[in-house]
C-alpha positions as CSV (number, residue, x, y, z in Angstrom):
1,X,8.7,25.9,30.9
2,X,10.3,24.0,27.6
3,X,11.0,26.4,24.9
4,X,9.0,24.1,22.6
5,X,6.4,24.5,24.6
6,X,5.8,28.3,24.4
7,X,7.0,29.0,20.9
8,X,3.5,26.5,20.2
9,X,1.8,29.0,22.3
10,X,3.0,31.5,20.7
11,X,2.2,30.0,17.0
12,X,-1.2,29.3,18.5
13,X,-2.0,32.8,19.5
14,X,-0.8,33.7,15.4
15,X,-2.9,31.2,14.5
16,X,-6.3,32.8,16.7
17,X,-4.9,36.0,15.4
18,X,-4.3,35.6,12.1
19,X,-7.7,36.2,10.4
20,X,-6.1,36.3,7.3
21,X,-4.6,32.8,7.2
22,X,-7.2,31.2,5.1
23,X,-6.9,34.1,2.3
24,X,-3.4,33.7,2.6
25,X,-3.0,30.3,1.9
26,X,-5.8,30.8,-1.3
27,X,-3.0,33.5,-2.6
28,X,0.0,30.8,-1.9
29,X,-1.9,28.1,-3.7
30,X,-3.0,30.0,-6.5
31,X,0.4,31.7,-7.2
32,X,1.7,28.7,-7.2
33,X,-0.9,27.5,-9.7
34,X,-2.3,24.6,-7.6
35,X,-5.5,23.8,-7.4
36,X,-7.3,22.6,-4.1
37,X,-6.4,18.8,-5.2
38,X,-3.0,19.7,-5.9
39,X,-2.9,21.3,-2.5
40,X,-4.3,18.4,-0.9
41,X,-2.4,15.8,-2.2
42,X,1.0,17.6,-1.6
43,X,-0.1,18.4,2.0
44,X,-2.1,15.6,3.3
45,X,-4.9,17.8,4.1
46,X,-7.9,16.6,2.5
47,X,-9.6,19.2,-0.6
48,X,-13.0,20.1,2.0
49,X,-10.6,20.7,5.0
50,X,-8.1,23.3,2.5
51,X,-11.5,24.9,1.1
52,X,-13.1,26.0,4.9
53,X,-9.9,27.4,5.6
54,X,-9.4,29.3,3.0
55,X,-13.1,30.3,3.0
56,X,-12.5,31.5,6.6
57,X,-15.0,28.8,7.9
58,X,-12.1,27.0,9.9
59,X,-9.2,28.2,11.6
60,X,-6.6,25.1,11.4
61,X,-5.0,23.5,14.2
62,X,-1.4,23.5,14.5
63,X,-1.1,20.2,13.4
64,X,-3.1,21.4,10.0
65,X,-1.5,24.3,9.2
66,X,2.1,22.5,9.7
67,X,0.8,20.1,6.9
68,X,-0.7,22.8,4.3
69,X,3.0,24.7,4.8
70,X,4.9,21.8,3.7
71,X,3.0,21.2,0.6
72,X,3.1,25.2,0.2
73,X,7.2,24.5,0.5
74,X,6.9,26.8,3.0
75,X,8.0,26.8,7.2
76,X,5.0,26.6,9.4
77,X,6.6,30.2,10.7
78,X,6.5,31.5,7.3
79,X,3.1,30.4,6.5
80,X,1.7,32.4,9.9
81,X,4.1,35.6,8.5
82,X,6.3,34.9,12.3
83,X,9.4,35.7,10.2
84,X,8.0,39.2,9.1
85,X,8.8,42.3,11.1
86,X,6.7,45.1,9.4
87,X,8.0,45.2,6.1
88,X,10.9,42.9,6.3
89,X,10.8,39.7,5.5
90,X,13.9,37.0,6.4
91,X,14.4,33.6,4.4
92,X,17.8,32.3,6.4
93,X,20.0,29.8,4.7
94,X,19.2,26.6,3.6
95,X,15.2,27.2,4.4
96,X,14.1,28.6,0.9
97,X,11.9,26.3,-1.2
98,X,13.9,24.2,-3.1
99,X,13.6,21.6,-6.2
100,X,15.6,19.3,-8.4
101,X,15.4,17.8,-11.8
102,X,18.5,16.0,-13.8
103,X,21.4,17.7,-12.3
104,X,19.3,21.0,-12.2
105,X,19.2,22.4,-8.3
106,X,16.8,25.7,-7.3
107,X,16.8,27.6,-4.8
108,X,14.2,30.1,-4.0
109,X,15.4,33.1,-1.9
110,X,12.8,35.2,-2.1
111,X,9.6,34.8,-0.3
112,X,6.2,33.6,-2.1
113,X,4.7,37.1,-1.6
114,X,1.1,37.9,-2.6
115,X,2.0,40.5,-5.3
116,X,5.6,40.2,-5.6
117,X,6.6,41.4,-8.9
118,X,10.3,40.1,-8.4
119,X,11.9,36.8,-7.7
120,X,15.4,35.8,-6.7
121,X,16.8,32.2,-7.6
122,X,20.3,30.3,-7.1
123,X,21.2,27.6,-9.6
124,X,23.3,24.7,-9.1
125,X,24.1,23.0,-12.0
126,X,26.2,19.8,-12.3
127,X,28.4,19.2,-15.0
128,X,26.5,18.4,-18.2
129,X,23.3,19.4,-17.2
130,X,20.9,22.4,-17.9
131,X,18.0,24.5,-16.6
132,X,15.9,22.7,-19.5
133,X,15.5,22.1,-23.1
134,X,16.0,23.5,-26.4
135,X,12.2,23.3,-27.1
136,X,11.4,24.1,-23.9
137,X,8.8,27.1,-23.9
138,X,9.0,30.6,-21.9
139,X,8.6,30.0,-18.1
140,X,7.6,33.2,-17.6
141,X,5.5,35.7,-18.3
142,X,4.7,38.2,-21.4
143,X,7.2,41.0,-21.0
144,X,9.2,39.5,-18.0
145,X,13.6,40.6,-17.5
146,X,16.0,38.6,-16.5
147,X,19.6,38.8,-14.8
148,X,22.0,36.5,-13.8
149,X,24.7,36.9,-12.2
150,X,27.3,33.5,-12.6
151,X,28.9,33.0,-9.2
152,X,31.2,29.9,-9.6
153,X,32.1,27.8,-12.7
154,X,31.5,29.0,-16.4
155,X,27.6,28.7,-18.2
156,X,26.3,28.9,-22.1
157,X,22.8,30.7,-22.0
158,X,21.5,29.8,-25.0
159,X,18.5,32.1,-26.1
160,X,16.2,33.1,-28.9
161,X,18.8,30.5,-31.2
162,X,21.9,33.0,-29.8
163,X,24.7,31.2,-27.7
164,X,26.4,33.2,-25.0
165,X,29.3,32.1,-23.1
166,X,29.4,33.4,-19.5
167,X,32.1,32.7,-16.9
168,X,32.4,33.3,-12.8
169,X,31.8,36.9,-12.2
170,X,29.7,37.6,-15.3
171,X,26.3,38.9,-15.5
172,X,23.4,38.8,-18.1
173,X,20.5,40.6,-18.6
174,X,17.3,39.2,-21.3
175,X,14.2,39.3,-21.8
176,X,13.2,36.0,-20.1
177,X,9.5,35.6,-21.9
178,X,12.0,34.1,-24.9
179,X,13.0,30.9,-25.4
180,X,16.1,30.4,-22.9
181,X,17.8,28.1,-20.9
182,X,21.3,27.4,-19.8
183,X,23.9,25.0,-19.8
184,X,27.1,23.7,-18.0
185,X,29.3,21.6,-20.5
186,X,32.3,22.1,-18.3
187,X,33.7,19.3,-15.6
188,X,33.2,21.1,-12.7
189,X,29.7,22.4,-10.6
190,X,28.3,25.9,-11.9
191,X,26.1,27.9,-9.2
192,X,24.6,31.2,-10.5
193,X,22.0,33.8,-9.5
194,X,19.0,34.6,-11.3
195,X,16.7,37.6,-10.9
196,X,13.2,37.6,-12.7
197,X,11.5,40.8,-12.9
198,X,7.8,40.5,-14.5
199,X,5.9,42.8,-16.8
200,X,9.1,45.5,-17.7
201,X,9.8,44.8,-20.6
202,X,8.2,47.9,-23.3
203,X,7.7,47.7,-26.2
């Protein structure tokens, strides 16, 4: 029997079992602060369909639930949970959720948990670019930390009007609900690691 052929079995039978799927994708969309027309014009699936599943009134086909992953950035396996085993949860290389803007290259490698207080980012940086702008405002929430951790090239973090210069192998720790961003003005590609923490911050 074609491989192909019983891992879809085996998604279907996650799919029948999973009486959770339709609460899961709510938690996806809403931590990803979509709304049901977000969702449906990222996905393909239409804003009644996304609602009944989430409601619990539909279970999706394959074919469905393969659309609402994508425009959750997410594997149809890791939409189902396949990739979990108990408490473990595996993003391999190359397959966390990714985006781009002016040079600027993210890479998710933490999963979109429901609850997660921690996320876990790589930054690719071309020369010349940054992560945003001086007037951008805080991406993050109200008493949120931060830590990078510069793995190739050399970065300015730029924060709260302070300029720090960083270079490979040096690590940063801020409170990440300031104003922040960073910035490659060398000739040559800067990749770092970023770890955001929310809500530890005391004051």
């Amino acid at each position: 029997m074609p491989s192909a052929t019983v891992e879809n079995r085996g998604e279907s039978r996650a799919l029948a079992a999973e009486g959770t799927v339709g609460a899961r994708v709510k938690t996806l969309r809403e931590a990803m602060d979509l709304s049901l027309r977000d969702l449906a014009e990222r996905s393909g699936v239409s804003a009644p369909m996304l609602s009944q599943v989430e409601r619990g009134d539909t279970s999706p086909t394959l074919a469905v639930a393969q659309k609402i992953a994508s425009g959750l950035d997410l594997t149809l396996s890791q939409l189902l949970r396949l990739d979990e085993d108990r408490h473990v949860v595996i993003v391999r290389a190359g397959e966390g959720r990714t985006r781009k803007r002016k040079g600027h290259r993210v890479e998710e490698l933490s999963p979109p948990l429901p609850g997660q207080r921690a996320d876990v980012s790589r930054h690719t940086l071309a020369p010349g670019t940054a992560t945003g702008g001086s007037d951008d405002p805080p991406l993050h929430e109200p008493g949120s930390r931060e830590t990078a951790v510069v793995l190739e090239g050399g970065v300015e973090l730029f924060i709260d009007g302070e300029r720090h210069q960083l270079y490979e192998g040096d690590s940063v720790t801020f409170d990440a609900d300031l104003p922040h961003h960073f910035e490659n003005n060398g000739s040559e590609e800067t990749r770092l690691i970023a770890i955001v923490s929310a809500g530890l911050r005391r004051s």
